[in-house]
Structures are given as C-alpha cells and as structure tokens.
C-alpha positions in Angstrom: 51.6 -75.1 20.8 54.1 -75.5 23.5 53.3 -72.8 26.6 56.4 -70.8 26.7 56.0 -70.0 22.9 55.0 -67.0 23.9 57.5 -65.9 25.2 60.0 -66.0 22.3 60.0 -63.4 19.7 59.8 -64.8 16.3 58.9 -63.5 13.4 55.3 -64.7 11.7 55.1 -67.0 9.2 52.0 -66.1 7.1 50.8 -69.1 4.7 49.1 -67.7 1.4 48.0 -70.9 -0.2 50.4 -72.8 -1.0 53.3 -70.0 -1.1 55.1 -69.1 2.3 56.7 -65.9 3.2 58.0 -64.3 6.3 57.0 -61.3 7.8 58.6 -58.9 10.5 54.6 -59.4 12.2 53.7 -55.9 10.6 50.4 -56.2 9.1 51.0 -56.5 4.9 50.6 -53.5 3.0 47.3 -54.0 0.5 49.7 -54.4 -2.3 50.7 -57.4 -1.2 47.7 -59.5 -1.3 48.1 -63.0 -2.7 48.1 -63.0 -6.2 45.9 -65.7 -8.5 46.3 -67.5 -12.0 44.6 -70.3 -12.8 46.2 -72.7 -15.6 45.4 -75.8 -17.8 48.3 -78.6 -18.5 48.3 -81.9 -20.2 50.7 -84.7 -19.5 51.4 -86.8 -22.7 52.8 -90.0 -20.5 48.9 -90.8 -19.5 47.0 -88.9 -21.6 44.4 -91.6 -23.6 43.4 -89.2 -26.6 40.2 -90.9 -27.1 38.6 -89.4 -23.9 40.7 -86.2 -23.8 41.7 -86.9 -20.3 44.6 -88.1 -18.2 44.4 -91.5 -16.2 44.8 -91.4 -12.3 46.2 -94.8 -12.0 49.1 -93.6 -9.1 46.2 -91.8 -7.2 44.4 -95.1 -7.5 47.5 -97.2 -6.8 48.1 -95.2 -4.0 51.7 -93.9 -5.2 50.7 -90.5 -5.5 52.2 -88.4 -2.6 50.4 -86.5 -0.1 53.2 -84.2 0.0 54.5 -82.4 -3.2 57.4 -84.0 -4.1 59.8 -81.1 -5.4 61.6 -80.0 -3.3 62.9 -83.1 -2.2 63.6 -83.7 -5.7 66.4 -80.6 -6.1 64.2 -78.3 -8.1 64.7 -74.8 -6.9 61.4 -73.4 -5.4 60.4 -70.3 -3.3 57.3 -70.9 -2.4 54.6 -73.8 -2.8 57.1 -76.3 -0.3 55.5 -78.7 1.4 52.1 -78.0 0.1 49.7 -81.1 0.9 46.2 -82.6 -0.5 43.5 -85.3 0.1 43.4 -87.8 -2.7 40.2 -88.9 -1.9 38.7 -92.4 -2.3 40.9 -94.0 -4.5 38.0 -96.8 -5.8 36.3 -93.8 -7.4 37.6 -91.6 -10.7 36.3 -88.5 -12.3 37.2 -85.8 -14.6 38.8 -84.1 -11.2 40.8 -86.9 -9.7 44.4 -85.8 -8.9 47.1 -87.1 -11.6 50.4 -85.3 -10.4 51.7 -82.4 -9.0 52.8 -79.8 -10.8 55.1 -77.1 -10.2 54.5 -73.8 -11.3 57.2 -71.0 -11.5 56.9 -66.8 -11.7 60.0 -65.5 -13.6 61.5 -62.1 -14.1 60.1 -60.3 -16.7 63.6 -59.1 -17.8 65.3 -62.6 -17.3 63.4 -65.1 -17.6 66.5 -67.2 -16.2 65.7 -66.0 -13.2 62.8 -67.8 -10.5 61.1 -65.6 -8.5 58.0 -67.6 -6.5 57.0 -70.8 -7.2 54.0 -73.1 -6.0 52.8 -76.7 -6.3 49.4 -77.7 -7.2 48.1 -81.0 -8.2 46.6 -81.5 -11.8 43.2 -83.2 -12.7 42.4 -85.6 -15.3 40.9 -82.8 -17.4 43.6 -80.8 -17.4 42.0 -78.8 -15.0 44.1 -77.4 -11.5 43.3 -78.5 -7.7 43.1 -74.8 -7.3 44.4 -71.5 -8.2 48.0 -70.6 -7.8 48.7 -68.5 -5.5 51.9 -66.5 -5.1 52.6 -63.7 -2.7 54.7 -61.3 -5.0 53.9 -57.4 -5.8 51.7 -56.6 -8.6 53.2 -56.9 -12.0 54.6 -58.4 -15.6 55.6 -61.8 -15.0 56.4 -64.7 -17.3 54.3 -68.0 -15.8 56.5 -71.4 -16.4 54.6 -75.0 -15.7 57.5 -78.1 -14.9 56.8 -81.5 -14.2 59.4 -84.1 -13.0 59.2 -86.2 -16.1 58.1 -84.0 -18.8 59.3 -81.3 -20.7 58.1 -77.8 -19.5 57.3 -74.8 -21.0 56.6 -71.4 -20.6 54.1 -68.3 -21.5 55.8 -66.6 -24.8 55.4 -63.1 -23.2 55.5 -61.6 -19.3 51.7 -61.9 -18.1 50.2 -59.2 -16.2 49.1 -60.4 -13.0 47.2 -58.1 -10.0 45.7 -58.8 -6.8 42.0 -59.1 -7.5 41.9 -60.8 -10.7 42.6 -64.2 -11.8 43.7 -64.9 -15.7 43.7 -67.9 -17.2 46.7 -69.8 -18.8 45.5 -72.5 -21.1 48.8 -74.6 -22.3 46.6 -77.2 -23.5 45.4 -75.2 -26.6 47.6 -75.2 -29.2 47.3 -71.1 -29.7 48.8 -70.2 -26.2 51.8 -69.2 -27.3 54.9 -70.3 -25.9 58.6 -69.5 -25.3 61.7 -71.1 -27.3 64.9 -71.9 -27.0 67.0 -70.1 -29.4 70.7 -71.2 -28.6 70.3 -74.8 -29.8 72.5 -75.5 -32.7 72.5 -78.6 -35.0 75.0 -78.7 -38.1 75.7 -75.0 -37.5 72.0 -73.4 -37.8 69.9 -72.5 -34.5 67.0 -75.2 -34.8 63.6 -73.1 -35.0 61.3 -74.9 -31.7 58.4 -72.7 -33.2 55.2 -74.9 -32.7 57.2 -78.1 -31.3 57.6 -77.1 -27.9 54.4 -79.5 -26.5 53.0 -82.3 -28.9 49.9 -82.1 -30.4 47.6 -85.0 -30.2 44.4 -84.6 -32.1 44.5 -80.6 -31.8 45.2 -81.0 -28.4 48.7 -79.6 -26.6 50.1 -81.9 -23.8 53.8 -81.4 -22.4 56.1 -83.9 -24.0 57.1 -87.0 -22.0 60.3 -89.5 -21.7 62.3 -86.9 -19.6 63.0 -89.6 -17.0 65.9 -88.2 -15.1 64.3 -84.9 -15.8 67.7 -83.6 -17.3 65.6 -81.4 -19.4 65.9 -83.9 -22.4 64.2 -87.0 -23.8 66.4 -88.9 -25.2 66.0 -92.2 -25.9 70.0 -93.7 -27.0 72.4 -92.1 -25.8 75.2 -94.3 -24.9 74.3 -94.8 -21.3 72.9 -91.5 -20.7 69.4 -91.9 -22.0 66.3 -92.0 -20.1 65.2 -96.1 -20.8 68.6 -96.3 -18.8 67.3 -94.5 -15.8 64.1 -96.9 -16.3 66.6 -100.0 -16.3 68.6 -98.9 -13.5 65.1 -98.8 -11.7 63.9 -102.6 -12.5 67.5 -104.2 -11.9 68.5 -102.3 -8.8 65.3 -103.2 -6.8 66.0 -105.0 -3.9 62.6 -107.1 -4.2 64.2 -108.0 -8.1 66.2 -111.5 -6.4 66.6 -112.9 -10.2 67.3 -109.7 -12.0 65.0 -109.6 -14.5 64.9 -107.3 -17.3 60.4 -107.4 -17.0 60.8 -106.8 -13.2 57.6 -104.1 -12.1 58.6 -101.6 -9.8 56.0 -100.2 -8.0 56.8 -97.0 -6.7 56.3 -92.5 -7.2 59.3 -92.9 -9.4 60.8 -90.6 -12.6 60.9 -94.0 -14.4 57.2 -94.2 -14.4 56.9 -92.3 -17.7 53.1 -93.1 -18.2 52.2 -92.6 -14.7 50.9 -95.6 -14.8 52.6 -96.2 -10.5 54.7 -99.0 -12.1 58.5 -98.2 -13.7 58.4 -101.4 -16.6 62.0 -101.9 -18.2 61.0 -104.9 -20.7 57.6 -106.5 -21.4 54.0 -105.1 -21.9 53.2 -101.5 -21.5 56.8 -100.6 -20.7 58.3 -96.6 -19.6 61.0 -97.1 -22.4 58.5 -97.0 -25.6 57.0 -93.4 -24.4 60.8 -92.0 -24.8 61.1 -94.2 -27.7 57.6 -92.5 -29.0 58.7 -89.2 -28.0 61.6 -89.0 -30.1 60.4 -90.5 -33.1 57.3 -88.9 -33.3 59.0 -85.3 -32.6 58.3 -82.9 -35.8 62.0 -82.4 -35.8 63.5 -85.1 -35.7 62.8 -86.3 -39.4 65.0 -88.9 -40.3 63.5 -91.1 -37.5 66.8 -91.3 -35.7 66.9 -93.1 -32.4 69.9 -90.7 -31.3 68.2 -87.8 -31.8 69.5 -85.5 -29.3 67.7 -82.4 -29.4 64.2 -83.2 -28.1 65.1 -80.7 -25.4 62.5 -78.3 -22.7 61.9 -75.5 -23.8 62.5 -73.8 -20.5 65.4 -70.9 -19.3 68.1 -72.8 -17.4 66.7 -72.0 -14.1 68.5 -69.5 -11.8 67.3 -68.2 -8.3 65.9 -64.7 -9.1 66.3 -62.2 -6.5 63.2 -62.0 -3.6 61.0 -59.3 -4.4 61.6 -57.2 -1.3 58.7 -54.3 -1.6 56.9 -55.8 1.8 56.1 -58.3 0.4 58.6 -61.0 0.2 61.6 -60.2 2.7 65.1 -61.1 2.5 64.9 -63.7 4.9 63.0 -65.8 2.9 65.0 -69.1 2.3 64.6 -70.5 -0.9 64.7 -74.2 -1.6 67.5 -74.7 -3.3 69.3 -78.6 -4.4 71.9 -79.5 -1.9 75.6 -77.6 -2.7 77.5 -80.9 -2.7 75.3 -82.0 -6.1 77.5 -81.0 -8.8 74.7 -81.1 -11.2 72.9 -78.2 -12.1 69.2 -77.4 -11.0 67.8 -79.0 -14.0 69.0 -82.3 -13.3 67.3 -83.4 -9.7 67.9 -86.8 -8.6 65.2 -89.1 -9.4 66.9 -92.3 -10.3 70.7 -93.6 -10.8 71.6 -94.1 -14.4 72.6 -97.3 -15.5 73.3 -99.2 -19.0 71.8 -98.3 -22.4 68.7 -100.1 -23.5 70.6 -101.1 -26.7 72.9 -102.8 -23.7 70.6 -105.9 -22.9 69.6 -106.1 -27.0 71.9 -109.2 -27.0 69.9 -110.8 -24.8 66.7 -110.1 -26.3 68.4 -111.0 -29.7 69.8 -114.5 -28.1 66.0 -114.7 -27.1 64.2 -114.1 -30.0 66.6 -116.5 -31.7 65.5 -119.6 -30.1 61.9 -118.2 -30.2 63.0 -118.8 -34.3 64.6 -121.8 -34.0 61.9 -123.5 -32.3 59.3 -122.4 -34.5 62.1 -124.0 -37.2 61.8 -127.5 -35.1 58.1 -127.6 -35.1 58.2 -126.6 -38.5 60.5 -129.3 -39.8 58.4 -132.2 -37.2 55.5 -131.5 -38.6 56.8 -132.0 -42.5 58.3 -135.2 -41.1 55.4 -136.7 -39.5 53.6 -135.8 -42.9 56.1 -137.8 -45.1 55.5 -140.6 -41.9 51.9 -140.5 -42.6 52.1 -140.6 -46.2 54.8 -143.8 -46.3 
C-alpha cells in the first residue's frame, strides 16, 4: 500500500467471498452477514456417463482461466467479478479437479427478470462446487439461477429461502429439483410445454444442455448462418496460425466454440464442437420429427435484467454492477464469445466434392482389380 493512502478518505471495500460490496466503513449490521448455498451442476458437453463425471481436459490443457471469465464476456453480474482459483497440478485428476466456472445468479422473488447478486465459482468433475456461494444480500426468498457460457441455464422452480447461518443445498443434477419454464414460446400457435426438458437426462442423471456456442441462449444447429457450428467455423478459419484454411484446423484456446470442453474448438474431423449441437437438437424430447432446424431448443432462463441493489445496509447504491458495454447493441444474453461466420451446410459442397472422389476411387480400384482378374484368367 502506497504511504499517503492514508490520508485519503475512501470508502471500504469489504470482500465476502467471492461477492464485493461497498460500505460507508460503518461496521455491517448482523443482518448482513454473508449468506451461503451450496449447489450441484452437470455440464452435458464433457460429461462421459459411464463414470458419472465431467472430464477436466482445459484444466489439464492449461486453458482454463485463473480468472472467471464473465464479466469480460458481457454477462451482467453484481458480485463474484474477478474472483480467482488455483488449478492445481495439472498432471493429476480427481473427482475435484476444476472443469469451468460457473456463474451463479440471486433473482427477485417477484421478477425473476430481474438479477440481484451474482458470484462465480468453479465446478468439479463430480458435479460438486469449489465452494459455497456466497452473496452479501439481506435475509430472504430468492430464486437461485446457474449459467454457463456455453450451455443452457436454468433456474430453481420456486424463490428459495436463504438466511445467514444456514447453508441449503441445490441439487440441479437430480432430475426431481424442480425447475423454472419458459411459458411465452410459441410454435404453430400453442405455447410449447418445457415441463421436464429444461436439462437432459442421461441415465437418470440431469446435466445442463450444451451446443449454446455464442451463448445466445439457443442451440441451434442450422440456421442459415446464425447457428452455433457457424460460431465453431468462424473459430477454425479465422485463426491466424490456420495459413491453409482448413476446415479440420484445431484451435486451441478458452473459447465458446469448445462445446465439449475438451480446450480445442474442432470445425471438421474427429471429435468435433459441431456434433454436440448436432446431438443436442436431435436428441431434444421436443423436437420429434428429428429436424436439423429445429429452433426452439432454447434456456430456460428469464431474459436477464439488472434488479435493483438491495439497499438495507447491506448492499449500497454505489455498488457498480458489471454490466456489457452500451455500444453492444445486443442484449445481455448474447455476450461476445466468437464472430459468426457461414452455416455448416455452407462447406457441404466441399465435403460432398470430397466424398465423391473418395467413391470414385474406390470405383477405379474396383474396376482394376476385375481387370487384372480377366488378365489372369486369359
């Protein structure tokens, strides 16, 4: 600390956890103690069912930020900026090694529109959180939200009670916690009924749906330039390193096109980001003619608004929220993670042009080989 700090009067900042507020220097009224919840969440992208955890291949990569990545990315927070962790030793992996970070929001009971504290947290391979969330707000009926930047979020069904002292626990991972839906989606003039859809459900297990690449709070996988493989396309031709601009081109990089969190965004070729949205949407419950343009694989999630600070001593008015930068035009639900580019179904022709003299060689052999047999035979 520099040694005329002293000497200028500024208010305190007092760091609960992860969630920051600002305080005249008064001592905090014993209402205001940080408040707890602890929470499970699942990430479909690199969940492997048959050992009911998550992989930690961008810990292990070592693409996984220090820093939570949020606010940078345009979502609104108040509270939980800038929070930081230790990854640890990345040539070791256990049931607790970091995934991702997570954000988790508080919203008004009343309008659930409406964000009132927020905080990041990374999430284990078990589902499991680095640690309790922690948010300094009053006492009271709040519903609990979970996002991630490239899967679809949810949120508690019902306002949670939530007190200084004790710390409940939010299971999204099992299939019974009940969850909020959307309502106002309309196909072919009837509101489509999200009840039991809004996570997927792999072997009894729930796990937030993936493909949301440009987190746009859709996964859709065509859609006419638009779609999420674009984003992942966009990401493999634009890279600078990509001299020959290849389709199969790996990017490794913390990117929204890394849908399986695997620390590589994969356009074409093995184990590419395009098949989860193309999974996504045609395994979604809905979505029962199989269509690739299904549209309405959507979060089911509030369009997010800033909430007013709760001012009762314990969060003042000064308090600046993180919000995305006024000259985006988008709205808070569409961050910047990746330019859009072309439509997978765009570079088809190519493969098709491919795969065509893949056939016509095999044609060529084919028609040698029943010479060199008549040969033989003469």
């Amino acid at each position: 600390m520099r040694s005329n700090a002293a000497k200028i009067a500024l208010p305190a900042v007092i760091l609960v956890g992860a969630s920051i507020a600002v305080s005249s220097g008064a001592v905090q009224a014993a209402q205001c103690a940080p408040i707890s919840v602890d929470a499970r969440v699942l990430l479909s992208g690199p969940y492997v069912p048959e050992t009911g955890l998550m992989g930690d291949a961008l810990r292990t990569s070592g693409e996984l930020p220090t820093t939570e990545p949020y606010r940078d990315l345009g979502f609104i927070m108040r509270g939980g900026e800038a929070s930081t962790l230790e990854l640890g030793d990345p040539s070791t992996s256990g049931p607790s090694s970091f995934v991702d970070w997570m954000l988790f929001e508080l919203r008004d009971p009343a309008d659930p529109r409406l964000i009132i504290a927020t905080d990041t947290v990374p999430v284990e391979r078990d589902g499991d959180l680095a640690r309790s969330l922690s948010f300094t707000v009053p006492s009271g009926d709040y519903y609990l939200a979970v996002e991630h930047r490239n899967h679809l979020g949810v949120m508690t069904e019902a306002p949670i009670s939530l007190t200084s002292g004790t710390i409940p626990m939010i299971d999204f991972t099992d299939p019974a916690t009940p969850v909020w839906d959307r309502i106002d989606v309309i196909d072919g003039g009837a509101v489509i009924d999200y009840h039991g859809v809004e996570r997927q459900i792999i072997d009894g297990v729930a796990v937030l749906w993936p493909g949301d690449a440009d987190h746009d709070g859709r996964s859709l996988f065509d859609g006419s330039g638009d779609d999420d493989p674009a984003v992942v396309e966009n990401a493999a031709m634009s890279a600078p390193e990509n001299i020959l601009s290849s389709p199969s081109y790996i990017v490794p990089a913390y990117v929204g096109s890394d849908l399986n969190l695997d620390g590589n965004a994969i356009y074409q070729g093995q184990i590419n980001d395009p098949t989860v949205t193309a999974n996504a949407v045609f395994l979604f419950p809905l979505n029962i003619t199989n269509d690739p343009n299904y549209p309405y694989l959507i979060e089911q999630l509030p369009l997010d608004q800033l909430g007013e600070a709760r001012t009762d001593s314990c969060e003042l008015p000064t308090t600046q929220p993180s919000l995305p930068p006024a000259s985006d035009p988008r709205s808070p639900k569409q961050p910047i993670l990746a330019n859009t580019g072309f439509s997978i179904f765009e570079s088809w022709p190519a493969v098709a042009v491919s795969l065509c003299m893949v056939a016509a060689g095999l044609v060529v052999t084919g028609l040698r080989r029943r010479g060199n047999r008549r040969g033989s035979r003469s």
